[in-house]
N, C-alpha and C positions, 0 to 999 in steps of 0.2 A: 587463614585457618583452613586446613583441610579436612577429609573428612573423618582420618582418625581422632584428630583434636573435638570433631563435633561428637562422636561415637562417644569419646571422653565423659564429655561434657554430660550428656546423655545419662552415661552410667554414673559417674557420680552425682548429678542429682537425684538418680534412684534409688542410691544408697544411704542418702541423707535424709531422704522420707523415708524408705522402709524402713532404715535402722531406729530413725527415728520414732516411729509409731512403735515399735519393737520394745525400746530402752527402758519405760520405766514398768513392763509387764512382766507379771511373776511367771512364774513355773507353770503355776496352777491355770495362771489366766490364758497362758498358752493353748490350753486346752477347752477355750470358752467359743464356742458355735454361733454365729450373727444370727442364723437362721434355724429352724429342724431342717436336716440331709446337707448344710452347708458346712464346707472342711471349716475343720482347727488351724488354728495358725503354725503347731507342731509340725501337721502332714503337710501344710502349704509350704514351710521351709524347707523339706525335706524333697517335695516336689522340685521346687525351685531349682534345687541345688543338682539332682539328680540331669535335670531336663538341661541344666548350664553344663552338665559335665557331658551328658551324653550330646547335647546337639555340637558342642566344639570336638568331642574325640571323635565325631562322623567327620567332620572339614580336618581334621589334623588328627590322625590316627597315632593314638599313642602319646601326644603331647600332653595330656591333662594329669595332674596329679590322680592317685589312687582315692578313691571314697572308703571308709569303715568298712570293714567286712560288711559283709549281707545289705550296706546302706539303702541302694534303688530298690530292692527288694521288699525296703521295709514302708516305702512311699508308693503306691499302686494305688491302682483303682479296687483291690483284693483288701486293702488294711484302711481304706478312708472310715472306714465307719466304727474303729473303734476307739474308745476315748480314755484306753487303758495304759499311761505312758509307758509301760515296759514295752509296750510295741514298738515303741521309736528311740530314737538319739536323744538325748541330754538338750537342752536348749546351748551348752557351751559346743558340744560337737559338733550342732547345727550351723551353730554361729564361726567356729573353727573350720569346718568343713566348708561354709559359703567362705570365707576371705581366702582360702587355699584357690579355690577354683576358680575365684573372681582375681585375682593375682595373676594366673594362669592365662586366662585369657585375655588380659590386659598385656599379657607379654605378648601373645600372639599376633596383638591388636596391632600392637607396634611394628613387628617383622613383619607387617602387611605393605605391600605399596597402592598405591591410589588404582591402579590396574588389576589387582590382586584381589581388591575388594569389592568390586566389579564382577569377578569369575561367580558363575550359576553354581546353586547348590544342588546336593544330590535329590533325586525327584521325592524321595521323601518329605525333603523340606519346603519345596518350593511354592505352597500354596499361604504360606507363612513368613521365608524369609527366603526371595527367590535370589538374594544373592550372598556371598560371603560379608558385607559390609552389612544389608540386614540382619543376618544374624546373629553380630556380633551388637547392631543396634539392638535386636530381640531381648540380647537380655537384660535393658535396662527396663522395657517396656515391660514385659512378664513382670518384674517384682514389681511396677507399678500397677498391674493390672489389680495383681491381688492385694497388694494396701490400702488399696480402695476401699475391702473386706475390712483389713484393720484399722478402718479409721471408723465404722460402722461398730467393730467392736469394743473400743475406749471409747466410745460415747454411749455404750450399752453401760458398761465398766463404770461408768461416770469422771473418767475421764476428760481434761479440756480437751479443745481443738487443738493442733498442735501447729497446720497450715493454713 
């Protein structure tokens, strides 16, 4: 195995928890806070998706599909705090919007060679994913970081465990 195969592996097991923690939540519950001042799972997917899009079109300018009009805009540190969905994306465009991007960089994943992914990232990244291979490991980690959140919130929810 190499280490695109591991990077692989990586992400789709973080697809399979997050999506999974995700799968039998409403609309509504989308919008349920684990903590007071703690994100919704709305602005968290909307993060996600923003920070996959922009950290791969900084290593590959221009490669990444398009996000919704006004999308990264509508996930900030400026709009965490409102719990009004007309602020955000649909839970399907969220969820459309992550498989585009995660698609996307799964191509890229691929035209990488084991040297390739080795090469340092731009200094912006580097205290995070100081190289190209980490940060395409990054984003399996990211959505697990924050599912951690929604497994805190289906057990609020009364929902079972799921892992």
């Amino acid at each position: 195995m190499d280490a695109r195969e591991a990077i692989k592996i990586n992400l789709g097991l973080s697809e399979f928890i997050s999506l999974g923690y995700l799968g039998d939540l409403s609309d509504e519950e989308f919008f349920h806070r684990p903590a007071p001042g703690a994100n919704h799972i709305t602005w968290q997917i909307g993060h996600l998706v923003s920070s996959e899009h922009q950290m791969m079109n900084q290593l590959f300018p221009g490669e990444m599909p398009a996000l919704p009009e006004g999308f990264v805009g509508r996930y900030t540190k400026e709009t965490v705090a409102s719990d009004d969905a007309s602020d955000f994306d649909s839970r399907e465009t969220l969820i459309d919007s992550y498989r585009q991007q995660r698609a996307a960089t799964l191509e890229l994943l691929d035209r990488q060679s084991p040297g390739e992914l080795d090469r340092a990232t731009p200094e912006s990244m580097q205290s995070y994913a100081p190289t190209v291979g980490a940060a395409f490991s990054m984003q399996g980690t990211h959505w697990v970081m924050h599912a951690g959140q929604w497994a805190v919130i289906r057990r609020q929810l009364g929902r079972p465990p799921l892992f």
